[in-house]
PyMOL commands that place a pseudoatom at each C-alpha (Angstrom):
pseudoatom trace, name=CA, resn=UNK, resi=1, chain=A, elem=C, hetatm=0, pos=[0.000, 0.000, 0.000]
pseudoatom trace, name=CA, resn=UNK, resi=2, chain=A, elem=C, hetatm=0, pos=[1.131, 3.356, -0.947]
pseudoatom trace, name=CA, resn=UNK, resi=3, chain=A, elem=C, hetatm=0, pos=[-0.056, 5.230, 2.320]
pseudoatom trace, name=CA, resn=UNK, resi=4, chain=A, elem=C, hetatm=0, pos=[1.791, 2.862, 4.377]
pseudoatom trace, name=CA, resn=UNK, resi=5, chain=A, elem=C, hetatm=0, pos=[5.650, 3.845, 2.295]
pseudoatom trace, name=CA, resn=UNK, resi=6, chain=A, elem=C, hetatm=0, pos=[8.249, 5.607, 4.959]
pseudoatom trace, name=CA, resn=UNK, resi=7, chain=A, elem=C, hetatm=0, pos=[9.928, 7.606, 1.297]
pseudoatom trace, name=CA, resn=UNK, resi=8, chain=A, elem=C, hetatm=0, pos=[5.929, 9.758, 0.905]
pseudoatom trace, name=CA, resn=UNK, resi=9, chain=A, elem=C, hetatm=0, pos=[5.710, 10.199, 4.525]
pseudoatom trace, name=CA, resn=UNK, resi=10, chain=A, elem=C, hetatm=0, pos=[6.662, 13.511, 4.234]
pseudoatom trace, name=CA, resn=UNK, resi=11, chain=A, elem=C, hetatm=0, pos=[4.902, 14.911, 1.409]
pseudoatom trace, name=CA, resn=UNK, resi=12, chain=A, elem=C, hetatm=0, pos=[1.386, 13.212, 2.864]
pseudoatom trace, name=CA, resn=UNK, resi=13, chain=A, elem=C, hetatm=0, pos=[1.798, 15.215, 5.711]
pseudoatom trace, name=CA, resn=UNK, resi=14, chain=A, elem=C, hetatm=0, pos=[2.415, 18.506, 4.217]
pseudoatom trace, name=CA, resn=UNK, resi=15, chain=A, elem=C, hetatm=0, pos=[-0.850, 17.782, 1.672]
pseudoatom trace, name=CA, resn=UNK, resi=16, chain=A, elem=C, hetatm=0, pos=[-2.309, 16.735, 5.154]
pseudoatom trace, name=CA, resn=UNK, resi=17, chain=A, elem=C, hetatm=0, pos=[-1.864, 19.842, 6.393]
pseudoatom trace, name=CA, resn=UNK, resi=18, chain=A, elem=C, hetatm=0, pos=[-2.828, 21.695, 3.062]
pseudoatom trace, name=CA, resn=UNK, resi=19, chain=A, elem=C, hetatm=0, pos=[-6.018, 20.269, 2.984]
pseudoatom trace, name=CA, resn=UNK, resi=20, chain=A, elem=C, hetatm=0, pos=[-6.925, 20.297, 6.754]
pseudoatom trace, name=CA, resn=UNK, resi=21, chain=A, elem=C, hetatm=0, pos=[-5.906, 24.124, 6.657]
pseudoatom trace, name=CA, resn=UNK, resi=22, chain=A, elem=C, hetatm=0, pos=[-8.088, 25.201, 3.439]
pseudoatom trace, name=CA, resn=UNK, resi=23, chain=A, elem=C, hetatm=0, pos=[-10.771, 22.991, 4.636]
pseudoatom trace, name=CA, resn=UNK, resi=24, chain=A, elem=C, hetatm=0, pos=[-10.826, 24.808, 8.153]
pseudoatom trace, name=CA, resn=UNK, resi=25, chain=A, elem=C, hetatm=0, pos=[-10.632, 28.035, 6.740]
pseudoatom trace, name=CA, resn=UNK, resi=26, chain=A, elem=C, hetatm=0, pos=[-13.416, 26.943, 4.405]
pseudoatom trace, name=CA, resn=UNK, resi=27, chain=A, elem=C, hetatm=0, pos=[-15.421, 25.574, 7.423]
pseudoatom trace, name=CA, resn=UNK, resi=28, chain=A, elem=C, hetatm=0, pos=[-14.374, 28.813, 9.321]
pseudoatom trace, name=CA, resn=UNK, resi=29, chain=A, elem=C, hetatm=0, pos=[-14.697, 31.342, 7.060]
pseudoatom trace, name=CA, resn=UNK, resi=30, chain=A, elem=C, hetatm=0, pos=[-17.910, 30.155, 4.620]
pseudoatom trace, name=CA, resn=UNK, resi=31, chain=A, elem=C, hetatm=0, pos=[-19.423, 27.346, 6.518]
pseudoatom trace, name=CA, resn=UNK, resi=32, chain=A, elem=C, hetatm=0, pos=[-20.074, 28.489, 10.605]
pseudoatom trace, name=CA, resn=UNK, resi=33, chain=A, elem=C, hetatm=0, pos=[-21.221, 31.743, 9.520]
pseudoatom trace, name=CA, resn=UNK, resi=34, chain=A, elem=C, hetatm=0, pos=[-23.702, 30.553, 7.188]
pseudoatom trace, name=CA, resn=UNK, resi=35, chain=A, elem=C, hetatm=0, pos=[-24.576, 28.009, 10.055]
pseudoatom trace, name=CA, resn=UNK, resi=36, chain=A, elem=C, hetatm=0, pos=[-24.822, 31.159, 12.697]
pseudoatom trace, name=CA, resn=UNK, resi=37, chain=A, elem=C, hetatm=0, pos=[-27.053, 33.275, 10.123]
pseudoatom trace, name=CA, resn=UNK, resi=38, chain=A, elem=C, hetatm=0, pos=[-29.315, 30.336, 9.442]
pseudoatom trace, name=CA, resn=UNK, resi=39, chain=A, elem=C, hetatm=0, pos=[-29.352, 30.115, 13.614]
pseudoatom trace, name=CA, resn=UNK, resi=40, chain=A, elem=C, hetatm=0, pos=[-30.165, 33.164, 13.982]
pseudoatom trace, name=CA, resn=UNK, resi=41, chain=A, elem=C, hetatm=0, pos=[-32.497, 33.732, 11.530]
pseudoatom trace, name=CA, resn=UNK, resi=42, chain=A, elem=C, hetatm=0, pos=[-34.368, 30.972, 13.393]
pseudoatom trace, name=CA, resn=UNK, resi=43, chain=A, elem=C, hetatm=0, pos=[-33.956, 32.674, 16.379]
pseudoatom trace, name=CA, resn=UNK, resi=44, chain=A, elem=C, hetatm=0, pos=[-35.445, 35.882, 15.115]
pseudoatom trace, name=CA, resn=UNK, resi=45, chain=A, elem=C, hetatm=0, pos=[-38.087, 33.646, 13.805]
pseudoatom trace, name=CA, resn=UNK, resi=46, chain=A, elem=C, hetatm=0, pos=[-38.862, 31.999, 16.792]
pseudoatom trace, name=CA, resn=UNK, resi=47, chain=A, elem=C, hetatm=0, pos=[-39.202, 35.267, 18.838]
pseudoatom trace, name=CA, resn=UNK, resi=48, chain=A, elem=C, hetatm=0, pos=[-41.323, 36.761, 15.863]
pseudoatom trace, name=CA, resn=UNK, resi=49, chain=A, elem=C, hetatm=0, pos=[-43.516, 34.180, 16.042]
pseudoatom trace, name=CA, resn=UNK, resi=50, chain=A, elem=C, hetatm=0, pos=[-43.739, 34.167, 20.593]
pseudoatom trace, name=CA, resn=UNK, resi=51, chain=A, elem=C, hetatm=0, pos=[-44.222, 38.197, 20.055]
pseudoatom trace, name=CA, resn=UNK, resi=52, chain=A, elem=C, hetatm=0, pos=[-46.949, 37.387, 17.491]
pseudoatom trace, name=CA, resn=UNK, resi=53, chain=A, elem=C, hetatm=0, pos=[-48.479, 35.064, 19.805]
pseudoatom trace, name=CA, resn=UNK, resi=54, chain=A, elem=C, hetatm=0, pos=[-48.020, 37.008, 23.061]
pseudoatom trace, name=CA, resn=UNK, resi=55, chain=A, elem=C, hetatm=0, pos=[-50.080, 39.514, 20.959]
pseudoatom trace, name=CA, resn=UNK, resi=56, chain=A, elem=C, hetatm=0, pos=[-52.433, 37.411, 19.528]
pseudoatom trace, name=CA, resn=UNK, resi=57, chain=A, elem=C, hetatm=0, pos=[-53.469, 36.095, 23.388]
pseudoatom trace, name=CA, resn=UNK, resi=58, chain=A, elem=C, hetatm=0, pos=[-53.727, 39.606, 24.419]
pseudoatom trace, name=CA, resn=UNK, resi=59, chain=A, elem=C, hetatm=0, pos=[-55.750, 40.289, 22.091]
pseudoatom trace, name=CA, resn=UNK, resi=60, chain=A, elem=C, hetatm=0, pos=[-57.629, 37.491, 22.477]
pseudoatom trace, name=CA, resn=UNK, resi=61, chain=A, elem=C, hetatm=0, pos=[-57.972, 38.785, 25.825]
pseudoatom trace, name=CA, resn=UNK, resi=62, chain=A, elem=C, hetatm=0, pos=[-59.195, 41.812, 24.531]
pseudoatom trace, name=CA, resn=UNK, resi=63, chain=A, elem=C, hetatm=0, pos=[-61.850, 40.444, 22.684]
pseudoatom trace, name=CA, resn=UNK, resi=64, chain=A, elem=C, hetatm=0, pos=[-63.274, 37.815, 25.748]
pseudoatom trace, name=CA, resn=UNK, resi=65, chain=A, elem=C, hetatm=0, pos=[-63.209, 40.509, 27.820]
pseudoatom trace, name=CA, resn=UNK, resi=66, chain=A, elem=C, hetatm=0, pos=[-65.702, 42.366, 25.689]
pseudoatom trace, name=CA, resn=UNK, resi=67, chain=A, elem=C, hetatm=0, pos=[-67.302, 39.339, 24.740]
pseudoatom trace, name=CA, resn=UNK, resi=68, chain=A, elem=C, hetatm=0, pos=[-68.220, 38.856, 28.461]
pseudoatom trace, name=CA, resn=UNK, resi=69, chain=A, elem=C, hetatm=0, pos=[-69.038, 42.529, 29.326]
pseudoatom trace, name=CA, resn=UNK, resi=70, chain=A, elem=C, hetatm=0, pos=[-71.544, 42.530, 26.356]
pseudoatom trace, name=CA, resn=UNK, resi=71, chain=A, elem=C, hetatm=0, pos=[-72.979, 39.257, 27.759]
pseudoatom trace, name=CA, resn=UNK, resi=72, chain=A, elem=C, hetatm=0, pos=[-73.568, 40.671, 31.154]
pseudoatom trace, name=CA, resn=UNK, resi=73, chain=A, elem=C, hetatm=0, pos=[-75.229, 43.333, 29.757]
pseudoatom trace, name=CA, resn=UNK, resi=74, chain=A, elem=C, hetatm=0, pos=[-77.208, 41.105, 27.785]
pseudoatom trace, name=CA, resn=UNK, resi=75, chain=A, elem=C, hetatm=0, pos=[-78.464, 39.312, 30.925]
pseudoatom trace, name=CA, resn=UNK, resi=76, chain=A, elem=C, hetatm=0, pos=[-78.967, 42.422, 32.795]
pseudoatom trace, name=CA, resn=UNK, resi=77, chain=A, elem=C, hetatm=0, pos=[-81.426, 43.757, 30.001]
pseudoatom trace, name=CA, resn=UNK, resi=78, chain=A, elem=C, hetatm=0, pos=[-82.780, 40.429, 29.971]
pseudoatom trace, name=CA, resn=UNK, resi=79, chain=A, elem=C, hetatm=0, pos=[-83.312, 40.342, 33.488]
pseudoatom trace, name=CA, resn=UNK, resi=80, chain=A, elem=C, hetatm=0, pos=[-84.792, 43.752, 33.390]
pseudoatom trace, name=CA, resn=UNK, resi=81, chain=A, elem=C, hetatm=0, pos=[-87.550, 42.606, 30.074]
pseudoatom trace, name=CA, resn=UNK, resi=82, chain=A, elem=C, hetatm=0, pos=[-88.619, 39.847, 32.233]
pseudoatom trace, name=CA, resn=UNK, resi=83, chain=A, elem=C, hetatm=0, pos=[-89.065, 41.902, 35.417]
pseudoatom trace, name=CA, resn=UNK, resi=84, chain=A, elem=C, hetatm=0, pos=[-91.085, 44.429, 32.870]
pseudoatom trace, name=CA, resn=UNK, resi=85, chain=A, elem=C, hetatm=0, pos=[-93.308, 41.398, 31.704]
pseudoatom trace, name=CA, resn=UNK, resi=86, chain=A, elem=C, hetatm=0, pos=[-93.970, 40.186, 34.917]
pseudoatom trace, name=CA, resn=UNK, resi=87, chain=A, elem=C, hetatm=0, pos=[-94.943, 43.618, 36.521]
pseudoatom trace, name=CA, resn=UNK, resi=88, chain=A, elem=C, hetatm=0, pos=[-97.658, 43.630, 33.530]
pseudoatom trace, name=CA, resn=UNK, resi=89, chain=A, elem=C, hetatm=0, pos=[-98.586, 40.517, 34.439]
pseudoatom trace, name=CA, resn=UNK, resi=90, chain=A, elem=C, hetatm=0, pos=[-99.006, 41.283, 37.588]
pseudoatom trace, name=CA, resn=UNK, resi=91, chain=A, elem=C, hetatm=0, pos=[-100.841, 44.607, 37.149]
pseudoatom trace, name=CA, resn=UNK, resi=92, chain=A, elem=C, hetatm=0, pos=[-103.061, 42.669, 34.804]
pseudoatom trace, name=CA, resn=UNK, resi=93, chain=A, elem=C, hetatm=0, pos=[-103.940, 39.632, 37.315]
pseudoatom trace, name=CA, resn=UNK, resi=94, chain=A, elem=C, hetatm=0, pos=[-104.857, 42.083, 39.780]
pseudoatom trace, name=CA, resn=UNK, resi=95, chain=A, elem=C, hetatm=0, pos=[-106.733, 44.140, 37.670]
pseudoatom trace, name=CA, resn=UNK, resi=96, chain=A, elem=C, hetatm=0, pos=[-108.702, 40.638, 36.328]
pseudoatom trace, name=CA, resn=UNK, resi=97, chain=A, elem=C, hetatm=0, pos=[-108.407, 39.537, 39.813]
pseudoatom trace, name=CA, resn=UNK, resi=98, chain=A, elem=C, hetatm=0, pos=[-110.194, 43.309, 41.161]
pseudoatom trace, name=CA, resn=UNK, resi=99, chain=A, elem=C, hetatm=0, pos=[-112.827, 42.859, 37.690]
pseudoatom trace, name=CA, resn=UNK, resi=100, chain=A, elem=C, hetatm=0, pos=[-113.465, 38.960, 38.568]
pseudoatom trace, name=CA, resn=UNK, resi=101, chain=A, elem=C, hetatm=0, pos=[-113.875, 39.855, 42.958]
pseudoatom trace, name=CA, resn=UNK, resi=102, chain=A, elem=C, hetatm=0, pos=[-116.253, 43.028, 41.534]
pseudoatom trace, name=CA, resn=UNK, resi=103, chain=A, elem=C, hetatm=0, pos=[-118.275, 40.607, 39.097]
pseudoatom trace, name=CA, resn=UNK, resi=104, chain=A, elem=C, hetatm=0, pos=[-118.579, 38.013, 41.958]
pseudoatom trace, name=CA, resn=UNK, resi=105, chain=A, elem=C, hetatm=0, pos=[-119.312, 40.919, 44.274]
pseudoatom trace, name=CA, resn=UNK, resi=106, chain=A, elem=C, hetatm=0, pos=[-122.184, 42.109, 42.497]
pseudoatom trace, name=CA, resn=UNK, resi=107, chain=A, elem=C, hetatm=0, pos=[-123.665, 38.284, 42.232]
pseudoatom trace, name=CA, resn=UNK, resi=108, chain=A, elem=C, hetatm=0, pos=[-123.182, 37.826, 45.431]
pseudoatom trace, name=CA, resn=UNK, resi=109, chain=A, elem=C, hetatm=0, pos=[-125.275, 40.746, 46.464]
pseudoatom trace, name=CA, resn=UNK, resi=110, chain=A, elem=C, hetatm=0, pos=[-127.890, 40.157, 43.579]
pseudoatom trace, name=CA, resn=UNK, resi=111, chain=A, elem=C, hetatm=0, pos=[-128.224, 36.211, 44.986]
pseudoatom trace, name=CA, resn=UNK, resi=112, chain=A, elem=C, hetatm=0, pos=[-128.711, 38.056, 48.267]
pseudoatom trace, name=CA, resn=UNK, resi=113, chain=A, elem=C, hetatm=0, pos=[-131.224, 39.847, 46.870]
pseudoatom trace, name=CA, resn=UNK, resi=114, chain=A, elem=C, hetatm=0, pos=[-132.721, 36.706, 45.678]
pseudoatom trace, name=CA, resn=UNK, resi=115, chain=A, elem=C, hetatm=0, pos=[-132.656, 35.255, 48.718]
pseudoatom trace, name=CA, resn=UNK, resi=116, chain=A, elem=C, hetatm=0, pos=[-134.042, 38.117, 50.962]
pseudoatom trace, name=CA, resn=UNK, resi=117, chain=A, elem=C, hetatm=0, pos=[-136.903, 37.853, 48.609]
pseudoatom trace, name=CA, resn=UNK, resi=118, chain=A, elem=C, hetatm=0, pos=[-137.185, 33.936, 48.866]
pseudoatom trace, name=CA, resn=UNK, resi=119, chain=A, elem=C, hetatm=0, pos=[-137.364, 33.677, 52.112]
pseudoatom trace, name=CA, resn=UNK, resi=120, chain=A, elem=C, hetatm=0, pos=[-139.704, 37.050, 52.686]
pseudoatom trace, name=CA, resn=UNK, resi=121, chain=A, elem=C, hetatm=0, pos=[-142.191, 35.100, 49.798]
pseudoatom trace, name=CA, resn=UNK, resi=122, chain=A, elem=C, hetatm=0, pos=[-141.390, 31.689, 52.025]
pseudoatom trace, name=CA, resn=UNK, resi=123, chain=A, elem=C, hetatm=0, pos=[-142.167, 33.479, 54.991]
pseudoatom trace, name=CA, resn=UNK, resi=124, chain=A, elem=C, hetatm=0, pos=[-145.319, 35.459, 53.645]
pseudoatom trace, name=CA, resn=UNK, resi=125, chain=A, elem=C, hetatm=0, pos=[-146.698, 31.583, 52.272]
pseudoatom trace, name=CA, resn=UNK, resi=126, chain=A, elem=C, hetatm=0, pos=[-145.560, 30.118, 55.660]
pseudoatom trace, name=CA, resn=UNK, resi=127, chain=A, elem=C, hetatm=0, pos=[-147.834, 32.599, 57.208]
pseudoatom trace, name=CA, resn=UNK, resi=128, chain=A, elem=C, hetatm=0, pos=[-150.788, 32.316, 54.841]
pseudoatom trace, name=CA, resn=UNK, resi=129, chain=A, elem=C, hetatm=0, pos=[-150.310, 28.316, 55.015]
pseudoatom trace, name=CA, resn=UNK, resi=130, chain=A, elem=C, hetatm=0, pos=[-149.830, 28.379, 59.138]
pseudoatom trace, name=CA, resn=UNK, resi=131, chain=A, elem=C, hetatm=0, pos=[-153.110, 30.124, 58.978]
pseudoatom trace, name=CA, resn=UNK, resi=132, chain=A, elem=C, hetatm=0, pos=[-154.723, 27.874, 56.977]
pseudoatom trace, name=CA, resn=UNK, resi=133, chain=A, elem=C, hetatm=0, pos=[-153.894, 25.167, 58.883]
pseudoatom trace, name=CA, resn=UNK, resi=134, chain=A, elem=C, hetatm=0, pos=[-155.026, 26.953, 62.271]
pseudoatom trace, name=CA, resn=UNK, resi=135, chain=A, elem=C, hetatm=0, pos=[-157.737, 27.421, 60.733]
pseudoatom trace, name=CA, resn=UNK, resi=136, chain=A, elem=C, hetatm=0, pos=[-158.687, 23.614, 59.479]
pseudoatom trace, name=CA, resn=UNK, resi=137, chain=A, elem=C, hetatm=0, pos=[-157.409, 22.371, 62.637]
pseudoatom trace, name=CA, resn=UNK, resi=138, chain=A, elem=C, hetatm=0, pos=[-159.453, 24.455, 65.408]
pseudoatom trace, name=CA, resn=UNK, resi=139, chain=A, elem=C, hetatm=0, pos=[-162.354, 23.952, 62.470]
pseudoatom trace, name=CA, resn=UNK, resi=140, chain=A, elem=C, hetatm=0, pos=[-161.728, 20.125, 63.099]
pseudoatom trace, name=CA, resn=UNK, resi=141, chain=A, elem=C, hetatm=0, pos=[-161.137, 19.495, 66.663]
pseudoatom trace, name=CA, resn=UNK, resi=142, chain=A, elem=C, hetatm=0, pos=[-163.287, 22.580, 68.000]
pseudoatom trace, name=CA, resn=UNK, resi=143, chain=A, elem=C, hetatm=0, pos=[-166.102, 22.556, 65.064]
pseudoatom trace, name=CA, resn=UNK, resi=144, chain=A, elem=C, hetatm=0, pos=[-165.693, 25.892, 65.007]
pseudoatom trace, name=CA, resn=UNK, resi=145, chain=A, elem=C, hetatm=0, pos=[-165.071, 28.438, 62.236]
pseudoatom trace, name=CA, resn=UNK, resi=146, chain=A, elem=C, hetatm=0, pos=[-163.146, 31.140, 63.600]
pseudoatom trace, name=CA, resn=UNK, resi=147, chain=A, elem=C, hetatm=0, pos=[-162.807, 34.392, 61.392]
pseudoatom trace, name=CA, resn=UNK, resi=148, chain=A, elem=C, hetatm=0, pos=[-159.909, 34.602, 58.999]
pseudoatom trace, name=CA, resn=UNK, resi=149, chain=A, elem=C, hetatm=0, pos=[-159.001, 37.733, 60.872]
pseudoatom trace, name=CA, resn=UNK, resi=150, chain=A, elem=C, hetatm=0, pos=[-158.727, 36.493, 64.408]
pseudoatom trace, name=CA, resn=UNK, resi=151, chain=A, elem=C, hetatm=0, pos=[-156.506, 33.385, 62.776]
pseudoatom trace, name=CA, resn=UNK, resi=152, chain=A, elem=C, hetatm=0, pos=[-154.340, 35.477, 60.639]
pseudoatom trace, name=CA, resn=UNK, resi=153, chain=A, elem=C, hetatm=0, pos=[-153.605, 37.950, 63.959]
pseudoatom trace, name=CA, resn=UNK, resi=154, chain=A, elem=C, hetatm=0, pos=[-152.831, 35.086, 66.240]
pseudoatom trace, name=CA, resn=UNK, resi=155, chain=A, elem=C, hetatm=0, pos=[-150.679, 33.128, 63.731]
pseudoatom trace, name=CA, resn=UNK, resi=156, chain=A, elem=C, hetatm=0, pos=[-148.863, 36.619, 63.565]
pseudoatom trace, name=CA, resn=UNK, resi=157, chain=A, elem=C, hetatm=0, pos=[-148.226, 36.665, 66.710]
pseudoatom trace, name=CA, resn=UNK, resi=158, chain=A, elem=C, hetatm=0, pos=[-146.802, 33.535, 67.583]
pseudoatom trace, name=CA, resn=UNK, resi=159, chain=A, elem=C, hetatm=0, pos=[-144.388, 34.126, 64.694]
pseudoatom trace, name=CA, resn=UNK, resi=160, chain=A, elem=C, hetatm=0, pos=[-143.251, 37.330, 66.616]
pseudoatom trace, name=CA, resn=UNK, resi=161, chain=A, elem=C, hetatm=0, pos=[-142.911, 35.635, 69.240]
pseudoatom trace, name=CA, resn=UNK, resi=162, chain=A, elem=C, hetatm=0, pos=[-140.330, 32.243, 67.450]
pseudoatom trace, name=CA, resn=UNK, resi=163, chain=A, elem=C, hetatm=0, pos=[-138.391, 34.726, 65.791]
for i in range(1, 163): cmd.bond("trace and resi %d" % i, "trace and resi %d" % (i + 1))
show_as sticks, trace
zoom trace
């Protein structure tokens, strides 16, 4: 093997040298700067794209914050309809309930009415019948025929006298 001959020792360590010197300088002079701008391009990169997002969530933020507010003030209005609504309601129960209570009122006192006259027509045939009666029993067990005016007096008075 040629590598391996003592008389080319010397000359494959000088093109040794050669070589590992231009390809350092190469390395050094083309290839770790293009290696450091490609790092840190990504680096600028990477921090363009956390500032973006840092922005993004703040105004992200921004825009929950407003949705909530708005939504707050959505259920306060709503809250405020639906008291609205059911202080109509309520007026217009009571006022149905007053109208109803009035109508029922009014019945009440005409049925009263009714009544009153019921039981002064009961009362006025209960005396008329009582009388009748008197009359057909003293005719009965006395044989007598007292006079419708005597009957209709005493009948009157015992009523005074039960009520």
């Amino acid at each position: 093997m040629p590598q391996f001959d003592p008389s080319t020792f010397a000359s494959q360590l000088f093109w040794l040298v050669v070589t590992f010197v231009a390809l350092y300088w190469v390395v050094a002079k083309i290839g770790i700067p293009r290696i450091g701008e490609v790092l840190d391009q990504r680096a600028r990169v990477i921090q363009d794209d956390l500032d973006r997002a840092a922005q993004l969530k703040a105004e992200t933020d921004q825009a929950i914050a407003t949705y909530e507010a708005a939504m707050a003030a959505a259920r306060d209005q709503a809250h405020e309809h639906i008291r609205g609504v059911q202080a109509e309601m309520k007026a217009a129960a009571e006022a149905r309930t007053a109208e109803l209570s009035a109508k029922v009122t009014k019945q009440i006192g005409e049925a009263e009415t009714r009544i009153t006259t019921a039981k002064k027509a009961a009362m006025d045939s209960l005396t008329s019948i009582a009388a009748e009666t008197a009359r057909d029993v003293v005719a009965k067990l006395a044989e007598l025929k007292p006079s419708g005016d005597a009957v209709d007096a005493a009948v009157a008075q015992a009523l005074k006298e039960t009520r």
